[in-house]
C-alpha positions in Angstrom: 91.3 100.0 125.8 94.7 98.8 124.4 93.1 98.8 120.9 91.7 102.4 120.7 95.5 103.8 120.8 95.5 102.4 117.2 92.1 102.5 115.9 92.0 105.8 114.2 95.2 104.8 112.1 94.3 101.6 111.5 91.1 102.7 109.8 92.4 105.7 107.9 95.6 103.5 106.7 93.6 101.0 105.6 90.9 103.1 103.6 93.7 105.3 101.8 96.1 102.2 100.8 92.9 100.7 99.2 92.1 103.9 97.1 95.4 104.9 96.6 95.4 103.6 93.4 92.4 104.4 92.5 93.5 108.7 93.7 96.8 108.1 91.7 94.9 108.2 88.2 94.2 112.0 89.6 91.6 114.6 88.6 90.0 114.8 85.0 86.7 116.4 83.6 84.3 113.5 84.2 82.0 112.5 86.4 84.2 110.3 88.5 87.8 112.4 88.2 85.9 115.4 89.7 84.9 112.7 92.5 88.9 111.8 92.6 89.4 115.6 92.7 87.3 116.0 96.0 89.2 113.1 97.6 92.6 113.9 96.7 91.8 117.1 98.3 90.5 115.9 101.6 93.2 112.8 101.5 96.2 115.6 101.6 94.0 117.4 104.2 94.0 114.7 106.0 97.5 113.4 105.7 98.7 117.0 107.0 96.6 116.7 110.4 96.7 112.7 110.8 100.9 113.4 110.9 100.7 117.1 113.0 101.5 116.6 116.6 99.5 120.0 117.7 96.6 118.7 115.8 93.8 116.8 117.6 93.7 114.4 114.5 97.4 113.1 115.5 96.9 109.8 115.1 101.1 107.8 115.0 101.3 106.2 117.8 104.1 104.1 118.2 102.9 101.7 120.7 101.2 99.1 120.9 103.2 96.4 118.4 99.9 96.4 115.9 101.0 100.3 114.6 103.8 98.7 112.6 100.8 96.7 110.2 98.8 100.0 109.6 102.3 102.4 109.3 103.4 100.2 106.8 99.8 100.0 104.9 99.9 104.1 105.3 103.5 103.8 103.4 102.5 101.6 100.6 99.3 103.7 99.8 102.1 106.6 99.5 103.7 104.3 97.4 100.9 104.1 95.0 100.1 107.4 95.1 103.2 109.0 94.6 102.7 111.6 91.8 98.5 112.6 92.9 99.4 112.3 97.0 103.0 112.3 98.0 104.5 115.0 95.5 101.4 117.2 96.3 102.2 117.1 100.5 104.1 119.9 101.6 107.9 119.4 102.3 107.3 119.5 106.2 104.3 117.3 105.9 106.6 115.0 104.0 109.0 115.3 106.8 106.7 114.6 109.3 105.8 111.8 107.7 109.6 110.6 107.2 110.0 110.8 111.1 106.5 108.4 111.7 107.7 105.9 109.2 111.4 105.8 111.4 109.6 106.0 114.5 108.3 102.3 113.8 112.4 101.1 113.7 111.7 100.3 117.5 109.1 97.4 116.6 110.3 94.1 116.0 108.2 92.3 113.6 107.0 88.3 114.1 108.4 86.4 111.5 105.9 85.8 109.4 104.0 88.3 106.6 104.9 90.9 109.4 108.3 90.8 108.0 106.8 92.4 104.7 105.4 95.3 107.0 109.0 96.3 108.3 110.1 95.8 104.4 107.4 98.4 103.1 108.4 101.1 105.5 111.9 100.9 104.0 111.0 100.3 100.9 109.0 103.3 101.7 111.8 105.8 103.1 114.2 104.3 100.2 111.4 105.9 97.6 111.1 108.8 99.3 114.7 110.2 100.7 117.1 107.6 98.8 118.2 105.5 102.3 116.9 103.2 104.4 118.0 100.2 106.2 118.9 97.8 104.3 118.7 95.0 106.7 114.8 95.7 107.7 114.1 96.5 103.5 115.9 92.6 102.6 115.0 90.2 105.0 111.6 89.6 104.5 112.7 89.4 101.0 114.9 86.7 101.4 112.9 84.6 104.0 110.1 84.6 101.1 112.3 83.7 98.6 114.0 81.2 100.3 112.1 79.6 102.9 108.7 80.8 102.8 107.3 79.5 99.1 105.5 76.5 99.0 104.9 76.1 95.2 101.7 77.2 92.9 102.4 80.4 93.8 101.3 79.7 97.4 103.6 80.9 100.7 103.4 79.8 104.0 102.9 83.1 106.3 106.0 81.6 108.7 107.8 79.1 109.0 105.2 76.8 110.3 102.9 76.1 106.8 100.0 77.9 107.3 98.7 79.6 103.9 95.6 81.9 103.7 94.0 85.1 103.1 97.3 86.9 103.8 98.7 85.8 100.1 96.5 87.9 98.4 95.7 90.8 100.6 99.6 91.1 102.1 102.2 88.9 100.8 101.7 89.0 97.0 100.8 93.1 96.3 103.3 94.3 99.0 106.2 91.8 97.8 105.4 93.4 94.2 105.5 97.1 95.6 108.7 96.3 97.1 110.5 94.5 94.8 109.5 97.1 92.6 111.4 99.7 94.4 114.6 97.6 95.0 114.6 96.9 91.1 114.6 100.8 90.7 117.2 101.6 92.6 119.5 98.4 91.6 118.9 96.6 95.1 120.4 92.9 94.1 117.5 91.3 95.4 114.8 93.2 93.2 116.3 90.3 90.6 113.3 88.0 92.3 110.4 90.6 91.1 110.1 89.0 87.7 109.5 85.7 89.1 107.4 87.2 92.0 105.0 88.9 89.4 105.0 85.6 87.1 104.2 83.9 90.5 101.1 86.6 92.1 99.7 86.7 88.4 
């Protein structure tokens, strides 16, 4: 029962941060941009009622813990989408989404690749309104940096060693989107994202 609060997020996140790439290379006259087309369209439909509070399709819901993983996947597909999804929401759509992404401030994150989650939000809400908290957007930076790399471009998902999965499909590609963003806007620490890509190449 616990898990159905979430379930509905976690499988939309999840589904637009993998195509969010894909949506960003936008509409064009072949076969497959016409495809993109039809999804871009029903991704910003979507968006607008996943983040309405009057809609039935209201799906941000703080609680339980497990909303901060999928909030921050939701960010970072904004994040790769920015020109085809995020510029194309409208400005209290975009709002609405601002609030959601601050709503998760409340969760604290274990320390481990849950770190990076708390990190993307900011990174997130830095992209998108020029603050954030600077504290949630650098530690998880500096606890990989620092204490979480093991070497051959492996790190340990806490402090315990315990490498897996997570490298590729959390630690490596949101560490790039982040750093990414702290480079942009002249964040000290985004001085680690050439070694970071040299390292998840």
């Amino acid at each position: 029962n616990d898990g159905q609060k979430f379930t509905y997020l976690e499988a939309f996140a999840r589904v637009f941060n993998g195509i969010a790439p894909w949506l960003e290379l936008g509409a064009d006259s072949s076969q497959e941009g016409k495809v993109r087309e039809k999804y871009l369209r029903l991704t910003l439909k979507s968006i607008k009622n996943a983040v309405s509070t009057n809609s039935n399709d209201y799906i941000f819901v703080v609680e339980p813990k497990q909303s901060l993983v999928e909030v921050a996947l939701f960010a970072q597909g904004l994040l790769r989408a920015k020109t085809q999804v995020w510029l194309n929401l409208p400005m209290d759509v975009q709002a609405r989404i601002i609030r959601e992404l601050k709503n998760t401030r409340i969760i604290a994150p274990y320390e481990n690749h849950w770190l990076l989650y708390t990190s993307m939000i900011e990174a997130a809400l830095l992209e998108f309104t020029g603050e954030c908290d600077k504290e949630r957007l650098t530690y998880a930076i500096s606890k990989f940096r620092d204490d979480f790399y093991m070497g051959d471009a492996i790190y340990s998902n806490g402090e315990d060693f315990e490498a897996g999965y997570f490298n590729s499909l959390v630690i490596h590609p949101m560490l790039n989107d982040i750093l990414t963003v702290m480079r942009k806007y002249g964040l000290r620490e985004g001085e680690f994202l050439d070694v970071q890509l040299m390292r998840s190449s």
